[in-house]
Phi, psi and omega in degrees: 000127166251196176260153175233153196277156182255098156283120223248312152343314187323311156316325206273336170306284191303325201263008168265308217300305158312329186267311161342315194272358212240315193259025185256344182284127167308074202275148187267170200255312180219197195227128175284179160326303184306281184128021185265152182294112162298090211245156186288150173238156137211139145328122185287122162211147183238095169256139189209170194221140180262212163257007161208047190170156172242134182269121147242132192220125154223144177308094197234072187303129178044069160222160175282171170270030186247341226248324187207177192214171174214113190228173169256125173210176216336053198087006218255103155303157185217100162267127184251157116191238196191106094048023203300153176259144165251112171271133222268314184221160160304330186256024175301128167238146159281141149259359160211158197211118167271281212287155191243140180203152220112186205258143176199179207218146185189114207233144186233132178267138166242154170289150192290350178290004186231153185230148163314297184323137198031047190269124164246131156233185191203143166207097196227140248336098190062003185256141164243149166224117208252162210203076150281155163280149160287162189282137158299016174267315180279343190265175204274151179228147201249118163267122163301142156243099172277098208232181186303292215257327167186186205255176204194093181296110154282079183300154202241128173260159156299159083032106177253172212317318192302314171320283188292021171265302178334000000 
């Protein structure tokens, strides 16, 4: 037998794990018509930026362009919709049901370096791809420098927002 040491923390340990675990987990949420489970959902997105626009590409599988909406407002993008389960005939029995499906909402504070103005999306299989522009204020610019003897190129980075609040 060995001796183990006495942690007076352990419990209070195991039951924050449990509850972690209790809300990261794919808990179902309600119960449809059907009786089938309605599981929490959101669309997977990847957002990234170049030198002259910020990308958002989100996942929207077998859904319409009817199914959701997407707008901008003080800065904030917002994708919305929803999700159906279709049952294909009545005498259909599911014995699993995976995909997950309902309504959801997934909202991006975006940087002041990007404007709403000439904002594109597209959406096609199953992917949305939304295209802001950056502002022509923020992006970098190349300055001349000019002296006696020759001339001397400086790339220039933009300011990003935080800097200039300072």
């Amino acid at each position: 037998m060995s001796i183990s040491r006495y942690d007076p923390f352990r419990d209070l340990r195991t039951l924050q794990d449990e509850v972690n675990r209790l809300f990261t987990g794919n808990v179902a949420r309600a119960f449809d018509d059907e009786g089938i489970a309605r599981g929490s959902w959101s669309p997977s997105v990847d957002i990234y930026e170049n030198k002259d626009q910020i990308v958002l590409e989100a996942e929207l599988p077998g859904m319409k362009r009817e199914d959701f909406d997407l707008s901008v407002e003080n800065n904030v993008i917002t994708l919305r919709g929803e999700r159906h389960f279709e049952k294909k005939e009545d005498t259909d029995n599911y014995h699993r049901v995976e995909r997950a499906y309902g309504s959801f909402l997934r909202s991006f504070t975006l940087p002041n370096s990007v404007t709403a103005e000439g904002a594109a999306a597209e959406y096609r299989n199953g992917v949305l791809r939304v295209t802001l522009p950056k502002r022509a204020e923020t992006k970098a610019r190349r300055i001349e420098v000019k002296d006696e003897e020759s001339v001397k190129t400086i790339e220039a980075k933009a300011e990003s927002s935080k800097a200039a609040a300072k």
